[in-house]
N, C-alpha and C positions, 0 to 999 in steps of 0.2 A: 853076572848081569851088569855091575857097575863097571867091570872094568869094560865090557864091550860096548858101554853108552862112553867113557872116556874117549874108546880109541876112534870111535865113530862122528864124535861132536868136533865142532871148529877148536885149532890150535889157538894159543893164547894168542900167539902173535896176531891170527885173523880175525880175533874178538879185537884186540885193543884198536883193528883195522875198522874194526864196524862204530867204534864207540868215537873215535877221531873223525870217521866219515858221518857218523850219524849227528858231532856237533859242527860238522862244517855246511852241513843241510842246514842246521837249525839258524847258522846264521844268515844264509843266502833267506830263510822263510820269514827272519826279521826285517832283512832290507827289504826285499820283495811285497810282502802283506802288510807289514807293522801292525802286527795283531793290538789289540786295546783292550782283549777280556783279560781278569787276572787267571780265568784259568785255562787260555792258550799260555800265560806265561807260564803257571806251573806244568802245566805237560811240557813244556820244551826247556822249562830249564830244571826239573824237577823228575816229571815223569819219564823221561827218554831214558837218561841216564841210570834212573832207579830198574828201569826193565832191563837195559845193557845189562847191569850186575847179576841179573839171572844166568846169564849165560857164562860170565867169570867164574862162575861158583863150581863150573865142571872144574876149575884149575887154583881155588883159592878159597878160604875161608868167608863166610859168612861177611863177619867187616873188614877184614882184606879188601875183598869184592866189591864192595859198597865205596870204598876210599878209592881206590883203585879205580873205580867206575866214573867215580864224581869228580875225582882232581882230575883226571885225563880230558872228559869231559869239559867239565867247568873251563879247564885252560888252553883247549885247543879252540874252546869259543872265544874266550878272551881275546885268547892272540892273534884269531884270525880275521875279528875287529878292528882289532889297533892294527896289524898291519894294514890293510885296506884304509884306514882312515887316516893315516899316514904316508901310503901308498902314493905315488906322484902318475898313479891311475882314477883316485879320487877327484871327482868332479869340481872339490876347491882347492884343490894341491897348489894351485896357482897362488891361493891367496896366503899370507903369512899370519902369524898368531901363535900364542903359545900354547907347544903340545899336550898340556893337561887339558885345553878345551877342546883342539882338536882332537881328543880322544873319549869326553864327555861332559857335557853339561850339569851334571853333580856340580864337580868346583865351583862353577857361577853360581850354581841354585846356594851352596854353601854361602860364598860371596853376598849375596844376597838376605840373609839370613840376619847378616852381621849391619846391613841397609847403604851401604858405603860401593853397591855396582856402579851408580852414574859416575861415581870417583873414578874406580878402577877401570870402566869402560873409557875414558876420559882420555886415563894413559896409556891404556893400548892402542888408539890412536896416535897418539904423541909419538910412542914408539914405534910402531909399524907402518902408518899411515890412513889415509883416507876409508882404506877399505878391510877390516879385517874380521878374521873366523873367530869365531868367539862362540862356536857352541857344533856338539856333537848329539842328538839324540834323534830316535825317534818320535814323530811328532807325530799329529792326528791326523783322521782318514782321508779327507775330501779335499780339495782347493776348492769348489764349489759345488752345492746340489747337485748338479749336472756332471761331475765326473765321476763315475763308476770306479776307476782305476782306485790303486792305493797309490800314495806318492812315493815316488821312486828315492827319497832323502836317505838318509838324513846328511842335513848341511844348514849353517845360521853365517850369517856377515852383520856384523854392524858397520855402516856407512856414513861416514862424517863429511858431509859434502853437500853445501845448500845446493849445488845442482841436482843433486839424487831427489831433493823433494817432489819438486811438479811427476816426473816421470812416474815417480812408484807409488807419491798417494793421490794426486793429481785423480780426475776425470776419468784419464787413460790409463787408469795407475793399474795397483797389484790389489787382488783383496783381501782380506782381512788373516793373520797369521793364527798357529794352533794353538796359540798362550790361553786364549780361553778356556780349551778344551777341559781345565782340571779346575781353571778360577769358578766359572760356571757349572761345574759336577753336580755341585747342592741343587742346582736349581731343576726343576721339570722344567722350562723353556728358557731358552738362553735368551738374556739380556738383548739389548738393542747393538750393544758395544762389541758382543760375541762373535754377532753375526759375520759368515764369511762371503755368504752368498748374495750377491751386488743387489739383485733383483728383489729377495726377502729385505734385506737391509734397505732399501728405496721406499717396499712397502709401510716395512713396519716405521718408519722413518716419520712417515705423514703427518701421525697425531703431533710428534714432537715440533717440527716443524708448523704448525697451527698453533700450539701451542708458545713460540717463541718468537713469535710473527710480531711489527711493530708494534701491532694493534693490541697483539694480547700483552705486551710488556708493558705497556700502559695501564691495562687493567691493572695489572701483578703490583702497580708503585705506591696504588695504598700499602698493600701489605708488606712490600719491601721495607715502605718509610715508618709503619705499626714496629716492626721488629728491631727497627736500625732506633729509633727513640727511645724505647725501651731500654738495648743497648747502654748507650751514652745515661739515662737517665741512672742507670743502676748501677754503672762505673763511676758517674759523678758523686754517688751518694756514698762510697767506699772511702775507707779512711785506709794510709799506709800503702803496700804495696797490694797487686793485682797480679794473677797468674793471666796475661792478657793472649796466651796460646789458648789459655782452655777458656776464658772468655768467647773470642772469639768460634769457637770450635761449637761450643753452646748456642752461638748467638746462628752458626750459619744452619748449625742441624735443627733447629726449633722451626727456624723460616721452611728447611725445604719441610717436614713434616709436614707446615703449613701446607705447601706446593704439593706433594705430592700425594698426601691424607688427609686435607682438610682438617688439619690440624692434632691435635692429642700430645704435644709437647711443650713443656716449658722446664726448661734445662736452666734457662736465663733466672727463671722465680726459684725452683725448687730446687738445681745441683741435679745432679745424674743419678735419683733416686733410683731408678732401675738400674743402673752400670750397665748402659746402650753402647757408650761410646767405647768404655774396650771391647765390649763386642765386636764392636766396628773396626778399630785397629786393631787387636788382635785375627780378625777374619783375614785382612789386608796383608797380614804379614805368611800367612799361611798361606793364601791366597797366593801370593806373589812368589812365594817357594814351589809351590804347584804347578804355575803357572810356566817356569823354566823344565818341567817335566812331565808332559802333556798327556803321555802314559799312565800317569798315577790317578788316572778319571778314574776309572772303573773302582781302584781299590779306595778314595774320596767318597763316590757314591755308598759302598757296601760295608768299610768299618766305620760305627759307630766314632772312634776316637780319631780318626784323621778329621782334619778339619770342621771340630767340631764348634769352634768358633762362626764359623763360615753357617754353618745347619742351625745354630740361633738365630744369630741375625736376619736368617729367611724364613723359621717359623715366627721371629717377631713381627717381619712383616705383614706375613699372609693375615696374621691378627690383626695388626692394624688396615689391611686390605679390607679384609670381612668388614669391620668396623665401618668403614669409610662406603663399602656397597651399604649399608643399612640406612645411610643419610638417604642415598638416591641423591637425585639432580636436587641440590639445594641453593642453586643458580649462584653459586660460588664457584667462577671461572679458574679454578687452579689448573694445576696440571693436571692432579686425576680426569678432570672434565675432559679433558680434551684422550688420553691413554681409556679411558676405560668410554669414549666415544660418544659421552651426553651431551656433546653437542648435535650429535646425531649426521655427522657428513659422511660416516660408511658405517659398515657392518660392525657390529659390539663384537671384540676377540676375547675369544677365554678370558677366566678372571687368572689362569695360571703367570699368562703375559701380563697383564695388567701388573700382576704380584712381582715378576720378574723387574717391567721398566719401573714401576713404583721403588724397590727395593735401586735400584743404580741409580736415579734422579738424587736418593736419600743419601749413597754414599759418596756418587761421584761428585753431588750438587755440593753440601754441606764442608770433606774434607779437602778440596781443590781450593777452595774460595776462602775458606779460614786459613787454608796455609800461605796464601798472599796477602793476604792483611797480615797476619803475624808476621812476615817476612819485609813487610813494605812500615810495618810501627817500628821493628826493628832498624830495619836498613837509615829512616829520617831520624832516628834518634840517635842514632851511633854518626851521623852526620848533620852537627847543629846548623850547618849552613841551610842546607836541603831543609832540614824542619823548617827554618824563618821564612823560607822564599816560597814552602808551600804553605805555609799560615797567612804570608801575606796576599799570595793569590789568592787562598779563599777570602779573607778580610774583604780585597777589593770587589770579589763577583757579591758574596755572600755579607754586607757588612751588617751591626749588630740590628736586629728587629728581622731580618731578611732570614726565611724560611729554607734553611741551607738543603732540606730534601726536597724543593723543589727542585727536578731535573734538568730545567729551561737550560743553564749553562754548564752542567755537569761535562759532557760531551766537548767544548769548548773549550777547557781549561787548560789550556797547553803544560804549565809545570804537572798539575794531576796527575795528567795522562801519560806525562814522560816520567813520574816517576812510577806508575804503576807498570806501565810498561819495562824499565829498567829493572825491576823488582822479578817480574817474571822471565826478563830475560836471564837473569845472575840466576835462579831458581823458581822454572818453570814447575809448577804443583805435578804433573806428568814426566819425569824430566828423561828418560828410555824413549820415548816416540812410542809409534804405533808400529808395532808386527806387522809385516805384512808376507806374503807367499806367493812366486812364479809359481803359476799352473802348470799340472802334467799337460802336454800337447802344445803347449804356449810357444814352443821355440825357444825360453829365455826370451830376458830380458838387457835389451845394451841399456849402461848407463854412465854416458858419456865413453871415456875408452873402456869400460869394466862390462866385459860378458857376465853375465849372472844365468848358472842354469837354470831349467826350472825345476823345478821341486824344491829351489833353495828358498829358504826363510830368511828374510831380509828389516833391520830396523835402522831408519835415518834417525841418529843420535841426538838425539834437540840440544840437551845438555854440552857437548862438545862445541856441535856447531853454530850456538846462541853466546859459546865464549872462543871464539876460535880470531883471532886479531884480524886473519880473512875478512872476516866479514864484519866486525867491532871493534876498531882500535881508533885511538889507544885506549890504555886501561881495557884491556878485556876482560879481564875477571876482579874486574874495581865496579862498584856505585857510582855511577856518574852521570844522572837523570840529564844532564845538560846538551848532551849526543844529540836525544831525539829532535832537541829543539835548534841548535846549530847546522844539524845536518841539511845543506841543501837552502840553507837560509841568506845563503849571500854573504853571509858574517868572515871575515879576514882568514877565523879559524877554523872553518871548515874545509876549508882545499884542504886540512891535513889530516880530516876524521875519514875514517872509512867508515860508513855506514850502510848495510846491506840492507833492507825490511825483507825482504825476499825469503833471509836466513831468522826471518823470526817468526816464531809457528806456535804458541805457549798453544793455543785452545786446537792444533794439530792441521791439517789442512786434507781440503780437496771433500769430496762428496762423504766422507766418516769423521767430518770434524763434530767439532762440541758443539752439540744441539741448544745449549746451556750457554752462549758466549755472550748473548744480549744481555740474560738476568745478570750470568758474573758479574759483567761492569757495572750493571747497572747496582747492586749491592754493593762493590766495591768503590765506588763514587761516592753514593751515597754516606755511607761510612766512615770512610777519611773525613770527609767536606765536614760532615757533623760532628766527629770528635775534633777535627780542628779547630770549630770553632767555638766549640762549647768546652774544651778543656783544657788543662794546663796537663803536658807528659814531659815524663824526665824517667831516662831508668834508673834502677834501685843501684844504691850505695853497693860496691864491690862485684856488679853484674860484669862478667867476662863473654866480651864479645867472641873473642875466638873462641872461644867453649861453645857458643850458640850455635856459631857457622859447623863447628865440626860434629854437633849431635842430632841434623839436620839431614834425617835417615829415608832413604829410599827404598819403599814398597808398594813399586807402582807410584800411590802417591807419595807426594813429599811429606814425612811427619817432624812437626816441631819440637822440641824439648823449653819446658817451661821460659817465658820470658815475662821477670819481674817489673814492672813499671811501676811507680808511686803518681798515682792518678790527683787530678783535683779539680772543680770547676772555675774555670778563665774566668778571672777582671776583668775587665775590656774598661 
């Protein structure tokens, strides 16, 4: 009987025929669907090959069989990826980059990991030019609500070219790309920031938008000026040095709590008695690993130990959500008032959303804004000139008895504002841009001479193009607050500055900018104006500046590494 099942069953040669055709199916089903569940990936990359070995076994041992099934397998999938993506029939063949990313986005996600991509993205630029690949995966299902299809990708460009901006985030632009799809896993409703869909993202847009309206930023400057006093009141009181990163870091996460929970923090009196804030960087940095591999949602969601940083940080909020529903309308105009709709101008949205945009006001608000104060206390202290000439502007708007958080001339101050400016342009808090995605059916997109298909995932580089001499020279990757104020000024030496505004984008542009761009400056004004003029700063004895600049790590947002200052309160 066995030997007439042998003579009867496929020859090895037409099994090993089925096991190479069965993985070259499986990857036309990945470019095709880009399946998302983890377990279409184990059937296809697991269960195909484990049932092929059934049928080896008429001509092979047990694990013979099984090795035999899976290395044939496993490598005619591999290969028949990387040639295709390699292929000068791939959709970016056109574009140059180096072959480890054209052949997956790992490396970067790796890169990344380490927080040094705006670097590296920087110089693949340099080296290749304007427009290069920089990433191979599959990415997530929709370009928007409304298409059905799966996207026909995978393919990533990152684009160093202030023209690319108006076009792809513009009005007319692209929408929103699949980095969310794994940053947002933890959450039941994606953030405001997630969203890809133009028309959802307008909706849910509204409250934030009321929320950050002249009128209401006026309201917010009590409680900006409450937390920024405090602040300076409890740095002056400090004897020796001041870890003035995590100062600051304290001072912006206590305020948005404020904004966004009606308060429950004081980091600034107590120290991070709950350890919130690695919660929060540590989520960020997982987060941002995830984020370059849009597939890893489903297995985020379902093991416990992936991103388990990211899953506190979201049951802390929902607590502090709860918390904050149980005030009710306690005619305290923060943010929640406006997200969870007690103002009453439309329908009250789940408290899922509430928890969701509450949870991103807290990290985006908090670690963007402390990272340009630490980087702007930094940048005047490591340049005594820049310190005196903005001590002496505030002296003259702000002189002693005069109430330097009043806002009247904040807005005004030309050295301020050119050096906060200057500050985010050397290291905008964001410093990658916004993801964005050509729609299936779109036609592509032209951008300027560069055809972009569609399906392809596209990010204008802030970071390159906020130091690129193009658009800021000279000194383009020097401190030199002076620019903003020269440029266009009539002054002898500006026919030789190039200064672009066009190519400056720190709070992002076009209809998915920062909802948050009023409060920022309006905290960041505030803040300078009143440490400058209420204290004496000098950095600490043996502080190395290039050590600062180089641990000055990219995940997503910018993180600081400790910056010593020896604080004190000004003479005058």
């Amino acid at each position: 009987m066995a030997s007439t099942i042998f003579e009867v069953g496929p020859s090895l040669p037409h099994v090993l025929c089925a096991v190479v055709g069965s993985a070259l199916a499986a990857h036309w089903i990945f470019k095709r669907f880009e399946p998302q569940h983890a377990a279409a990936h184990a059937v296809l990359i697991l269960g195909v090959p484990a049932l092929l070995s059934v049928l080896l076994l008429l001509h092979l041992s047990g694990i013979k069989a099984l090795l035999v099934a899976f290395s044939t397998y496993w490598c005619t999938l591999a290969g028949s990826v990387a040639l295709y993506r390699l292929s000068p029939w791939h959709p970016l063949a056109r574009y140059p980059g180096p072959v480890a990313l054209k052949l997956t986005k790992l490396s970067l996600a790796w890169i990344s990991r380490g927080g040094k991509r705006h670097i590296y993205t920087q110089q693949l630029h340099r080296r290749y030019g304007d427009v290069v690949r920089v990433g191979e995966l599959y990415h997530h299902r929709c370009a928007t609500a409304h298409d059905a299809d799966r996207q026909a990708g995978p393919n990533e460009l990152s684009i160093s070219n202030a023209a690319a901006i108006h076009p792809l985030m513009g009005t007319a632009g692209l929408h929103k790309g699949p980095q969310w799809g794994a940053r947002a896993a933890t959450q039941a409703v994606p953030p405001l920031i997630a969203l890809g869909d133009p028309k959802e993202h307008l909706r849910r847009r509204k409250p934030w938008n009321r929320a950050f309206s002249v009128a209401s930023l006026k309201d917010f400057e009590p409680m900006v000026a409450r937390r920024t006093q405090q602040l300076v009141d409890l740095l002056s009181s400090k004897k020796g040095e001041v870890n003035m990163s995590k100062w600051f870091s304290w001072f912006t996460y206590d305020l948005m709590s404020d904004m966004a929970f009606g308060g429950g923090s004081e980091m600034m009196r107590n120290g991070d008695e709950g350890s919130v804030w690695p919660l929060l960087e540590d989520g960020l940095v997982n987060s941002d690993t995830f984020g370059h591999l849009p597939w890893t949602a489903d297995y985020v969601r379902k093991l416990p130990s992936l991103g388990s940083k990211m899953k506190e940080m979201r049951t802390f909020c929902i607590r502090r959500t709860a918390e904050r529903v149980k005030l009710g309308n306690n005619s305290t105009k923060d943010l929640f008032y406006y997200l969870n709709n007690e103002d009453g101008a439309e329908a009250t949205p789940p408290l899922s959303q509430v928890v969701a945009d509450g949870a991103l006001a807290v990290v985006a608000g908090s670690d963007t804004t402390s990272s340009v104060i630490s980087n702007l206390i930094f940048f005047v202290l490591t340049h005594p000139e820049a310190y005196a000439r903005l001590r002496t502007e505030v002296d003259f708007y702000y002189p002693p008895g005069e109430n330097a958080l009043n806002t009247t001339h904040h807005a005004d101050m030309p050295y301020l504002n050119a050096v906060i400016n200057e500050t985010m342009r050397l290291y905008p808090p964001v410093s990658d841009g916004s993801q964005r995605l050509v729609p299936i059916g779109s036609g592509g997109k032209v951008v300027g001479t560069s055809y972009i298909p569609e399906g392809t995932i596209t990010t204008v580089h802030m970071y390159s193009i906020q130091r690129d001499p193009r658009n800021f020279s000279p000194l383009p990757d020097s401190f030199w607050p002076e620019r903003w104020i020269l440029a266009g000024s009539g002054d002898a030496r500006s026919a030789k500055i190039v200064h672009n505004p066009a190519a400056f984008f720190p709070f992002s542009f076009g209809p998915s900018n920062c909802a948050g761009k009023g409060l920022a400056l309006q905290e960041m004004r505030m803040v300078v104006t009143l440490m400058m003029q209420k204290l004496d700063l000098r950095l600490a004895d043996g502080f190395d500046a290039a050590s600062y600049e180089s641990l000055l790590l990219d995940y997503l947002i910018l993180s600081r590494p400790p910056l010593p200052v020896v604080v004190k309160p000004r003479g005058l």
